[in-house]
N, C-alpha and C positions, 0 to 999 in steps of 0.2 A: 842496832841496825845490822851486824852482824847476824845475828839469830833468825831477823827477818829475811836477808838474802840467801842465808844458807838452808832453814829450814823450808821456806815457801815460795825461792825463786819468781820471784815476778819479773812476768814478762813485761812488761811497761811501765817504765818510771816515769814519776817526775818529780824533779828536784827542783823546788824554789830556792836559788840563789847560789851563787857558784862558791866553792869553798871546799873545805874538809871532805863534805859527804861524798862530794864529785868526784871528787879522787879515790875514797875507798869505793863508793861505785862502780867507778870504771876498771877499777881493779879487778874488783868480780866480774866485771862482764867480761874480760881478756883472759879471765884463767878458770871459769865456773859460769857464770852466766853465759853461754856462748848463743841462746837463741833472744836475749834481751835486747831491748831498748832504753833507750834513756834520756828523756830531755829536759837539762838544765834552763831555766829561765833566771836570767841575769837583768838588773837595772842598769850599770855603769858598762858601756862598752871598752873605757881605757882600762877597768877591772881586768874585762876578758882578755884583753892583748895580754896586758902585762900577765897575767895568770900563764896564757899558752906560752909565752916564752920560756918558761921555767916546770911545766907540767904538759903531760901529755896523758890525752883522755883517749878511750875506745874510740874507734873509730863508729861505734856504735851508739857515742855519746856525742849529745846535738847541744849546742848548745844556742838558743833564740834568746837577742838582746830587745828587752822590753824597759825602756825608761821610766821612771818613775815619774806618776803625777801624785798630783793630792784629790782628794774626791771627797764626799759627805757622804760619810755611813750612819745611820741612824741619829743624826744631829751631830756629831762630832769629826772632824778632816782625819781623815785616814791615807797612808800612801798607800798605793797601789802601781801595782805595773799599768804602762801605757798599752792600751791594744790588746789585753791577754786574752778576755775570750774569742779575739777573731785570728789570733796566734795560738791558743791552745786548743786546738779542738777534739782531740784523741779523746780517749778513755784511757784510764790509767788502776794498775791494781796497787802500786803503793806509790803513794802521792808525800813529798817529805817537805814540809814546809819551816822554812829557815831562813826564807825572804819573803819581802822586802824588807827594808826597815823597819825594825817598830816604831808606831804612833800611840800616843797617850790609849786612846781607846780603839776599839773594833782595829787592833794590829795583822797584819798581815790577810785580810780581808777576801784575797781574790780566790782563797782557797772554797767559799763559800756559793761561787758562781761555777767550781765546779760540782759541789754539792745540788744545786739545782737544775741539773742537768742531768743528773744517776737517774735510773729507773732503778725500781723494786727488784730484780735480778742484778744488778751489779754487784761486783765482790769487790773486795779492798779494803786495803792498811790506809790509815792517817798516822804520820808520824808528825808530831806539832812540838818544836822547840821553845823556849822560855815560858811556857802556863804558868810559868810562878809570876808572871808579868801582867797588870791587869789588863792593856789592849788585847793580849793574846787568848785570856780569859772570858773577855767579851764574844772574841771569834768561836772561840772553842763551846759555849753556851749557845750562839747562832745554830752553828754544825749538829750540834745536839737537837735543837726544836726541828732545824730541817730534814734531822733522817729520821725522828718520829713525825713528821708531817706526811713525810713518803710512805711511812710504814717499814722503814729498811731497818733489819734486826742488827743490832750493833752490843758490840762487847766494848769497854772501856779500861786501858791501865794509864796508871800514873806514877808516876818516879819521880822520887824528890832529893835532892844532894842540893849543891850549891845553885843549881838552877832546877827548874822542872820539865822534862818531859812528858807530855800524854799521848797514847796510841787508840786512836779509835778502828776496829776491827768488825765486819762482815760476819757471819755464822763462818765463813769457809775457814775465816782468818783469824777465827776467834782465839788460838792458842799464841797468837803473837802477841796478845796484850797481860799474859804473866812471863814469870822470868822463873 
């Protein structure tokens, strides 16, 4: 994540689920990102309190509380945030998904309805947490059919240690997905 903020500075974030990322985030946006955006979508709103109490984000960092429901994704209940397409409706060039919770299958799901919404010109980083996890697996093989459906050219990296990361990346953004 590092390499992504520093190398290709994106101007619009969005961060599924409030945590780690948000705070290195916000970091850069206060000392290096200074024309950024960024907004956190969170399920648990006692999370956010207790979070701000003890941290303090950019004033450039938003953060919208979206509860969590259950929903049927392709035959199987997936969580998802409550409300998120008529809550998120920006465009975003790097998108980090790290919430919701994960579900057995099609995990973290909503990242998929902003895939459906790209046009053929959109640029953008996917940065997708646990792929070594099959719900997450399931999403990240959706993502894939939906931006060859569009025709949107895409690069792909994956990182594997104790858990896995995958980065799906744009022609613009394509050097973000080696290391």
């Amino acid at each position: 994540m590092n390499r992504i903020l520093n190398d290709f500075q994106p101007k619009a974030i969005l961060d599924l689920g409030l945590g780690e990322s948000s705070k290195f985030i916000s970091a850069f946006l206060n000392n290096q990102l200074l024309e950024s955006l960024h907004t956190i979508v969170e399920q648990d709103a006692d999370w956010v309190a207790n979070f701000q109490k003890t941290n303090s984000l950019s004033q450039r960092s938003k953060i919208v509380c979206c509860p969590l429901v259950t929903t049927e994704v392709n035959g199987f209940l997936s969580n998802v945030y409550k409300d998120f397409n008529t809550k998120i409706i920006d465009k975003f060039d790097l998108i980090i998904v790290d919430g919701p919770f994960g579900s057995d299958r099609f995990s973290r799901y909503d990242v998929v309805s902003l895939i459906e919404r790209m046009e053929a010109t959109d640029e953008f980083i996917i940065l997708i947490d646990d792929t070594h996890r099959k719900g997450e697996q399931d999403t990240l093989h959706d993502i894939i059919c939906k931006l060859k459906v569009k025709k949107l050219a895409f690069s792909i990296g994956q990182y594997h240690g104790t858990k896995s990361n995958t980065i799906i990346a744009t022609k613009k953004y394509k050097l973000a997905t080696s290391l």
